[in-house]
C-alpha positions, 0 to 999 in steps of 0.5 A: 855773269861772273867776273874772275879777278886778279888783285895785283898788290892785294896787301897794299893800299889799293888791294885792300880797298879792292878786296873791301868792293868784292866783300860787298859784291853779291854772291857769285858777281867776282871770282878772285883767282889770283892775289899777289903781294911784293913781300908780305906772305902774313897777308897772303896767308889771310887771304888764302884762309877767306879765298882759298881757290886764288893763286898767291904769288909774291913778286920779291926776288930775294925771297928763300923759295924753298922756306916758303913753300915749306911753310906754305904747304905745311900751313894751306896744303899749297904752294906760293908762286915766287919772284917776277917770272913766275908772277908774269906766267901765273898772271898770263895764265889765270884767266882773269877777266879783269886784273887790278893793278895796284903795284907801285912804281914802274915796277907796275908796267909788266904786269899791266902789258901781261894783263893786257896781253892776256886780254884781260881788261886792266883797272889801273891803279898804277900811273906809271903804265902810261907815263912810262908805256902807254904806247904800248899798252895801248896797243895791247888793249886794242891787239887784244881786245881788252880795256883799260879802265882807269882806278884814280880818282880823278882819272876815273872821274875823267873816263866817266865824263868823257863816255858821257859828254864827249863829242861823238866826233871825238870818239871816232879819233877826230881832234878832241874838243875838250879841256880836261881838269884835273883836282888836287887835294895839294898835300900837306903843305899848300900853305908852307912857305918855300924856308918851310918846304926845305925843313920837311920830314919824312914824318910830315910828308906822310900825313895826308890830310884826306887820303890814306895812301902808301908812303911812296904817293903820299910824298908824291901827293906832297910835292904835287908829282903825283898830280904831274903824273897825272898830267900826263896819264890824262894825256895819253889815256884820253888823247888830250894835247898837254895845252889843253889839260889844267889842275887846280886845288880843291882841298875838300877832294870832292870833286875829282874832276872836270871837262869843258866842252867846245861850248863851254858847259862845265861838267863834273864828278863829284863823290866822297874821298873813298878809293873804294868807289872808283875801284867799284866803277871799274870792276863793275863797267860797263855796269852801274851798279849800287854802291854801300861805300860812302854815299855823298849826300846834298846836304850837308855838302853844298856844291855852291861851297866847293873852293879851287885855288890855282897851284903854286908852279914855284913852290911846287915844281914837280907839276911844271917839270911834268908839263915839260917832260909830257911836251918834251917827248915820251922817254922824258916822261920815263926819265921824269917817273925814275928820277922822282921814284930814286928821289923819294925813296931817298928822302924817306931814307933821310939821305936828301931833303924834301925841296931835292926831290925836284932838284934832282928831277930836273936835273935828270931832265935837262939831258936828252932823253929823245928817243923812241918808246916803242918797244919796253927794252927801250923803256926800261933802258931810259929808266935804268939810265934815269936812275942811274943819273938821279942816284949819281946826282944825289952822291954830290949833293952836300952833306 
């Protein structure tokens, strides 16, 4: 059976690694029906060229509609949808059975709710949808049907060992008993020292040393924020208490990460560090089906060899500032997601420094930001506040 696929953020880093499993496919296993891109209309050019029935959309506000579509038709014969509404509408339209979201950023979280409401099953690559609405996706998904299948590795790892190991008991709604234990690869800097941490560049920070990723989660990657949205992803995805989730950091990225169960038994997922593959397991599910992307082989990689060290919580607060916003309440994990995102964007721009970005987050956080989460007018409210606050924080920041 046939699957029909929309690629949202098809020229990103997770689109391309998504176009690269659907090149694989068999014949007649996916049917792109849409791609979406933020600015890159060169990308979507291509794209069009090798799928021609796919819409295309770009998501960008500020793109000159009538330029485009005169340069679209006169180049495809078609016409390229523009700006957020007509991406939603498109979206909600398409009849995809299965959209992956590779948009980064809270920007993401519409178009997950979209796809979801269209009840569409969700490959999510885009953490923010449930630090920032997981409530609300998830009542989406049930209201319609719809799964949401999560494209991180280790969150794709976690769903995987959880339908396979989990206490029936813990299926059916009751207490879960298990810890769940997420992998970090630790970034770059695992072995900086706290003077090294303030002299980061940009430049550095984006050189991750088993990922290629874009900027934005490269810096996350480096500060560890990205694993403390992790923390709280693996929370309300799988309904875990804060107290019973942990990382530790495993430099080689092979194992991508572990649940322990009420007696004790150890269970984990290990595979090479390819995007590819947990993006083949969610458009596939619930098939299993052969893989030709980077099949990990015993030997050369010996289990008894894999190293895990603990994360250093001082060094690298972003992991404990996202423990605190998890148990602290839902639009503290908003508040958390836009003051890091305003932080990073303004450490790759050069106007604060690499150790800022925690300061800042912290400092958005120790305002109060209770509250309820459950409509996305909320949401987006705490958000636009958080940035607010990040971004008049870092106005007082020294020169």
């Amino acid at each position: 059976m046939e699957k029909r696929v929309a690629v949202l953020g098809a020229t990103g880093s997770i689109g391309k690694s998504t176009l690269s499993v659907l090149r694989a496919a068999p014949a007649g296993h996916f049917v792109p029906v849409l791609f979406s891109a933020h600015r890159d209309l060169e990308g979507l050019l291509a794209l069009h060229r090798e799928f021609p029935r796919a819409h295309l959309a770009l998501s960008r506000e500020d793109h000159e509609e009538e330029e485009i579509d005169e340069r679209f038709v006169h180049t495809t014969g078609t016409k390229i949808s523009t700006n957020k509404k007509n991406l939603l509408a498109l979206l909600a339209g398409s009849g995809a059975d299965v959209v992956v979201n590779g948009i980064s950023g809270v920007a993401g979280l519409e178009y997950s709710l979209a796809a979801l409401g269209s009840g569409a099953d969700l490959a999510l690559a885009n953490k923010e949808t449930i630090v920032a609405g997981g409530r609300i996706a998830g009542n989406l998904a049930r209201a319609h049907g719809a799964r949401v299948i999560p494209v991180d590795s280790e969150h794709s790892a976690l769903f995987s060992l959880l339908e396979a190991h989990r206490p029936p008991a813990a299926r059916e709604g009751d207490a879960p008993s298990v810890e769940l234990i997420l992998t970090a690869s630790g970034g770059p800097f695992l072995d900086a020292s706290e003077e090294e941490l303030f002299h980061v560049t940009p430049e550095c920070a984006l050189q991750h040393p088993t990922w290629k990723m874009g900027r934005k989660i490269s810096v996350d990657s480096a500060t560890l924020a990205n694993k403390g949205l992790e923390i709280i992803e693996a929370a309300r995805l799988f309904d875990v208490p804060p107290q019973d989730i942990r990382v530790v950091i495993h430099r080689q990225s092979i194992a991508h990460s572990f649940i322990r169960l009420a007696d004790g038994s150890l269970y984990a997922e290990l595979s090479s560090p390819d995007m590819r593959l947990p993006i083949h397991k969610a458009l596939y599910y619930p098939e299993r089906i052969a893989t030709p992307f980077a099949r990990l082989e015993l030997p050369p990689i010996d289990p008894l060899d894999l190293k895990f060290e603990k994360p250093d919580g001082k060094r690298f607060p972003m992991l404990p500032l996202a423990h605190f916003a998890l148990c602290a309440g839902e639009l503290y994990t908003v508040a958390y997601n836009a003051a890091n995102e305003v932080a990073v964007e303004c450490f790759l721009s050069r106007r604060i420094g690499f150790m800022d970005i925690p300061f800042i987050t912290q400092r958005v956080l120790e305002a109060d930001w209770s509250g309820d989460a459950s409509a996305l007018e909320i949401i987006m409210d705490a958000d636009a506040r958080a940035r607010a606050d990040a971004r008049l924080f870092i106005s007082r920041l020294p020169a």
